[in-house]
C-alpha positions as CSV (number, residue, x, y, z in Angstrom):
1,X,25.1,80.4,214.0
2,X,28.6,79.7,216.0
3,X,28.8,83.8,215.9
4,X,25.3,84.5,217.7
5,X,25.9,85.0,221.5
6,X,23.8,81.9,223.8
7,X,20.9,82.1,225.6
8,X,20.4,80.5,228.4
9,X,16.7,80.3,229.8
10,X,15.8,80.0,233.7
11,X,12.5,79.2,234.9
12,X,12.6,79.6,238.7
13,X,9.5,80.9,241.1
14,X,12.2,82.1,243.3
15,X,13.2,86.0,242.4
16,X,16.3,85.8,244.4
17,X,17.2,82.8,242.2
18,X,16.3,84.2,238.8
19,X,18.5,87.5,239.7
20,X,21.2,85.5,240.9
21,X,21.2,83.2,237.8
22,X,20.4,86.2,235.8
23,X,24.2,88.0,236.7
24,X,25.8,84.9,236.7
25,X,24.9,84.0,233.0
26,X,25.4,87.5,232.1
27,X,28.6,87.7,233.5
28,X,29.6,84.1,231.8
29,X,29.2,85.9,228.4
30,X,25.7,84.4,227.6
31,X,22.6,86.4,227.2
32,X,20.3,85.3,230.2
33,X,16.3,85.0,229.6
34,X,14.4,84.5,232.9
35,X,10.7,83.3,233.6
36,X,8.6,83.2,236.5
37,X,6.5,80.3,235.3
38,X,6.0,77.6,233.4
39,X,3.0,79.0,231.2
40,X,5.3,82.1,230.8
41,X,8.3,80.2,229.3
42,X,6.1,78.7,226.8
43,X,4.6,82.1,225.3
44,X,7.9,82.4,224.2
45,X,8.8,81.5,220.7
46,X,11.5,79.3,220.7
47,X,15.3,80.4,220.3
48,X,17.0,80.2,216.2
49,X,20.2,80.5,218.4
50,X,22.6,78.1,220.6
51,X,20.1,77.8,223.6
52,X,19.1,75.9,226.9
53,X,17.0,75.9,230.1
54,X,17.7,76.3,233.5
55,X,14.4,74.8,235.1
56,X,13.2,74.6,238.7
57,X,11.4,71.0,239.2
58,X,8.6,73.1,241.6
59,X,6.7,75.8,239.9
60,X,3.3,76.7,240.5
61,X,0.9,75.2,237.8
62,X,2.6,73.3,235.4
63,X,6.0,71.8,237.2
64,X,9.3,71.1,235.9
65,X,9.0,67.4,234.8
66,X,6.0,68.5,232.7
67,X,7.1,71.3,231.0
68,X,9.9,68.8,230.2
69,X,7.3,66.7,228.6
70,X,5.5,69.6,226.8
71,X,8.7,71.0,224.8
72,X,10.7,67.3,224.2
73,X,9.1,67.3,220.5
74,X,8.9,70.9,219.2
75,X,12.2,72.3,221.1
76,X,14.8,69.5,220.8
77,X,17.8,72.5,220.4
78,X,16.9,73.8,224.0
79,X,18.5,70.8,226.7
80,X,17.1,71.2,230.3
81,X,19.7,71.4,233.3
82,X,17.5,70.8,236.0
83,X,17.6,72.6,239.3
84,X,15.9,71.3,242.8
85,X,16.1,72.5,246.6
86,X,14.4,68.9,247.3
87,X,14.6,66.3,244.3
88,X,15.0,62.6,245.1
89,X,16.3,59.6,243.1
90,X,13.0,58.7,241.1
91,X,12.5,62.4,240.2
92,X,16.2,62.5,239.0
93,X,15.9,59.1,236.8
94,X,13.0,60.3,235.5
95,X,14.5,63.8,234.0
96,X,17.3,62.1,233.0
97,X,15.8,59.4,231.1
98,X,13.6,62.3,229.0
99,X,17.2,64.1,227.8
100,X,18.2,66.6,231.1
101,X,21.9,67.2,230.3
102,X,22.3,67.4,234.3
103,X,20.2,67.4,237.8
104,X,21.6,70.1,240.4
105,X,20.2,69.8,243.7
106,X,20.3,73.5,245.1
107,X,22.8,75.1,247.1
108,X,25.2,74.3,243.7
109,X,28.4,76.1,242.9
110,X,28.6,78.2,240.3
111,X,31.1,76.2,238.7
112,X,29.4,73.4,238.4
113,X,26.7,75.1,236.8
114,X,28.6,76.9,234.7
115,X,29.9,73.5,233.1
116,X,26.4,72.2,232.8
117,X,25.4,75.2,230.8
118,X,28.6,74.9,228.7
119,X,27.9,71.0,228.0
120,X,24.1,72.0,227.2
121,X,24.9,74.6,224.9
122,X,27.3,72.9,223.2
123,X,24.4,70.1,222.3
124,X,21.9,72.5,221.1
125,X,24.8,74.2,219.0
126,X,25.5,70.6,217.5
127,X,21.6,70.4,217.2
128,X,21.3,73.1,215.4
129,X,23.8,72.8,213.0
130,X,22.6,69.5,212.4
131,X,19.6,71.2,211.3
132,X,21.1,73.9,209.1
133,X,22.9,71.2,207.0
134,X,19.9,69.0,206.5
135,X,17.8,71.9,205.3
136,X,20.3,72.9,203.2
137,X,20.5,69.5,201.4
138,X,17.3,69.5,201.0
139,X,17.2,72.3,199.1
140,X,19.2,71.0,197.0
141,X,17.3,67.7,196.3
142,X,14.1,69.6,195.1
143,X,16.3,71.5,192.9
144,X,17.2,68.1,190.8
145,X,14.6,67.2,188.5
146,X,12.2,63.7,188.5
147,X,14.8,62.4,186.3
148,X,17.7,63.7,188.2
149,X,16.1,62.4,191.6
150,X,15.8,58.6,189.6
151,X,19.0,58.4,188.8
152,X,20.7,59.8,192.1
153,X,18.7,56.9,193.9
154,X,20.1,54.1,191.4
155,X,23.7,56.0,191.8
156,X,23.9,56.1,195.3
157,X,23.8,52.1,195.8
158,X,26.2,51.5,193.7
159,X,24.9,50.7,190.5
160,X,27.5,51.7,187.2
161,X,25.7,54.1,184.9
162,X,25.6,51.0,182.2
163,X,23.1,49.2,185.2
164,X,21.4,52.8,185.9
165,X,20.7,53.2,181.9
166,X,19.2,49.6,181.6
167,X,16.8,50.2,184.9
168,X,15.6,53.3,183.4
169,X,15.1,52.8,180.0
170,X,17.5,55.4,179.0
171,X,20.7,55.8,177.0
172,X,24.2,55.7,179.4
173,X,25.0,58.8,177.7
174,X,22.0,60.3,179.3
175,X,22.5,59.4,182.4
176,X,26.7,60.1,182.5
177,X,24.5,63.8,181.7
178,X,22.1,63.5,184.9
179,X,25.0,61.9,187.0
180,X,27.2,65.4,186.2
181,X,23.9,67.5,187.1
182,X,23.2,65.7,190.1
183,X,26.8,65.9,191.1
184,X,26.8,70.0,190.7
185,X,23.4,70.4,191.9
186,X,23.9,68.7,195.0
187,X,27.2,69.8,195.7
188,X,28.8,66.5,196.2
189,X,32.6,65.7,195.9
190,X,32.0,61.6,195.4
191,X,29.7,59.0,194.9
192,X,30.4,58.9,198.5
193,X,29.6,62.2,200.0
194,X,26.3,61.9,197.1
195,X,25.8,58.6,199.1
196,X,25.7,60.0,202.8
197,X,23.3,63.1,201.6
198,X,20.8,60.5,200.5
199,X,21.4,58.6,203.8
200,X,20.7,62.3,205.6
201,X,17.6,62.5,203.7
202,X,16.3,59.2,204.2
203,X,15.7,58.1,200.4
204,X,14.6,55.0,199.6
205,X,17.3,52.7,197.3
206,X,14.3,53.2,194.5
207,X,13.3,57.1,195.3
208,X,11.1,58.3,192.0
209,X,9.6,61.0,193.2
């Protein structure tokens, strides 16, 4: 994931801006993806890599704001950095308070939006790994069986395996065993790090699925 090279989407109507952000990007080392439209943007699947948008608030058909509306669920690894030639305060609040990483109000420098891509890239990389380590612990889980999944829940608040044994009808030998399985299958150093995967996977205290 941190090895794959960036790409950095623009939606602008504008040709002249597309090509200029187009060389720009390029040159900044990132791999630059440019749409004419709204519609156009969203015909493409979305990016498996470090990724954001450069989006012009007026575009024909379906504007900035909207397509910011359209994508918040399904593409939360791909931050907007919002572009305008003639935004005002409300608009700005408004793509703000849905997640833009930044509103630039056109002419920029290319600075500046060189550090607002940096900044948004670096959130969809966070996103992203975010989601890497969840699925990967979630593989895990539904490697454990019924029994292992019982007594990881009951281990994970606290309980001694004398407590677990009791609440489960089962010997303590037996569950020091499922303890030890869980503990290799899941990868987990400590009750502690065992404690903060079930957190990341949102199990109930009394899981027995």
């Amino acid at each position: 994931m941190s090895l794959a090279t960036p790409i950095v989407f623009v939606v602008d109507d504008d040709i002249s801006v597309r090509e200029s952000l187009e060389a720009l990007i390029r040159f900044a080392g990132w791999e630059p993806e440019t749409f004419v439209s709204a519609q156009e943007f969203l015909s493409r699947a979305p990016a498996v890599v470090p990724n954001c948008l450069v989006l012009d608030v007026s575009l024909p058909g379906l504007n900035g704001l909207d397509l910011q509306k359209r994508i918040a669920g399904d593409r939360i690894d791909t931050p907007i950095i919002f572009i305008t030639g003639h935004g005002d305060v409300p608009m700005t609040v408004q793509a703000m308070k849905a997640g833009a990483v930044e509103f630039l109000m056109k002419p920029f420098s290319d600075e500046v939006l060189l550090n607002a891509i940096r900044h948004a890239l670096e959130r969809s990389r966070g996103v992203l790994d975010h989601g890497a380590k969840v699925r990967m612990i979630r593989n895990r889980y539904a490697s454990l069986s019924r029994r292992e999944r019982e007594v990881m829940a009951l281990v994970v608040t606290g309980q001694l395996n004398k407590q677990v044994a009791f609440e489960l009808g089962i010997s303590e030998i037996t569950v020091k065993a499922h303890r030890g399985r869980v503990m290799q299958k899941m990868k987990a150093d400590s009750i502690v790090d065992l404690a903060a995967m079930a957190a990341t996977l949102h199990l109930a205290p009394a899981e027995n699925n």
